[in-house]
matplotlib code that plots the C-alpha trace (Angstrom):
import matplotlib.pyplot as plt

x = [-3.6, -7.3, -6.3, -8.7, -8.5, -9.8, -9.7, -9.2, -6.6, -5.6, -1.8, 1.4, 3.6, 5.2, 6.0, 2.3, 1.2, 3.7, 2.5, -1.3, -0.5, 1.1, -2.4, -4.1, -5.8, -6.2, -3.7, -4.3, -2.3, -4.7, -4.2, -5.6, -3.0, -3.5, -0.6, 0.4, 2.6, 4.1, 4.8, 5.6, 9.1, 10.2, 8.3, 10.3, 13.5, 12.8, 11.9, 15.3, 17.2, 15.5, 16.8, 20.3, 20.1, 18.9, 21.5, 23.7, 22.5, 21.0, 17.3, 14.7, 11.5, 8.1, 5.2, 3.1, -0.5, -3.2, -5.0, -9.2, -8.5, -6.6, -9.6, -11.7, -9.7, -9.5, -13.0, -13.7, -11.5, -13.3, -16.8, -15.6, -14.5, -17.9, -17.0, -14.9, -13.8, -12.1, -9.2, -7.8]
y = [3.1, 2.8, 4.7, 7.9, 10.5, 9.7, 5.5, 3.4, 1.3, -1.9, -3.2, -3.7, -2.5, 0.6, 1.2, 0.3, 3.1, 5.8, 5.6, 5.4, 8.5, 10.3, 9.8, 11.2, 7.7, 6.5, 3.3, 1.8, -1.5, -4.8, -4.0, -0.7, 1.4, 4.4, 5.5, 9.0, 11.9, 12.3, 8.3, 6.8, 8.1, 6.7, 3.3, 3.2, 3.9, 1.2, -1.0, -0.2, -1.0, -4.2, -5.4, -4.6, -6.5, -9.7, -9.0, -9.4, -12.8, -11.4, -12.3, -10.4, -11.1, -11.8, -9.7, -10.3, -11.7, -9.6, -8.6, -7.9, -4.3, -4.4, -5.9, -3.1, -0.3, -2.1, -2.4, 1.7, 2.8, 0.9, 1.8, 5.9, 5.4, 4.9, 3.1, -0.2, -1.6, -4.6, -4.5, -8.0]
z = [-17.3, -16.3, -13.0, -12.4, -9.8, -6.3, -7.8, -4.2, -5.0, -2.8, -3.4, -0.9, -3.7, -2.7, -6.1, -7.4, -4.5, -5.5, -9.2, -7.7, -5.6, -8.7, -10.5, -7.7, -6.5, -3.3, -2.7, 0.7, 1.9, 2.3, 6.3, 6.2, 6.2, 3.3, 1.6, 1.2, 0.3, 3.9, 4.1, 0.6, 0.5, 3.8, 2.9, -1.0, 0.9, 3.5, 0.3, -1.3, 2.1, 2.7, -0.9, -0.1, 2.6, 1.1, -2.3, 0.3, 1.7, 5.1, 6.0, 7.0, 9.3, 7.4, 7.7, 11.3, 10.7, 10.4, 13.8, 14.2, 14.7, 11.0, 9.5, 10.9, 9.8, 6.0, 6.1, 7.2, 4.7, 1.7, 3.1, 3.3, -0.3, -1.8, -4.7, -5.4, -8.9, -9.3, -11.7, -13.4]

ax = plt.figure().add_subplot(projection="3d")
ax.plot(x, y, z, "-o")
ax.set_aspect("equal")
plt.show()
């Protein structure tokens, strides 16, 4: 609710990042990758498959670790957005 325009916003929660996209913040993923109109849809939908799939009792791979060039790219993407605020 404390969610302004042009906020950067750091979450892997698809959900979280299509709410934060709807308020017109900027949600990026803890890897780097920044969230947006032409990719949340695809990502939800891949979200929603993925739980089908374990409903049904099938498992699905983990997320790779994080490589230097990841860390990079995070850390670009907060300096370009000026401002941080830390939300509990």
């Amino acid at each position: 609710n404390m969610l302004r325009p042009g906020d950067l916003v750091v979450t892997q929660d698809y959900g979280l990042a299509a709410m934060c996209l709807a308020r017109r913040a900027l949600p990026i993923s803890q890897d780097g990758m920044v969230y947006h109109d032409g990719n949340i849809e695809s990502l939800l939908q891949a979200r929603h498959a993925a739980k089908k799939i374990r409903s049904a009792g099938g498992r699905l791979k983990g997320s790779r670790k994080r490589t230097p060039d990841q860390n990079v790219q995070f850390e670009k993407l907060i300096q370009r957005s000026g401002k941080t605020k830390e939300v509990e």
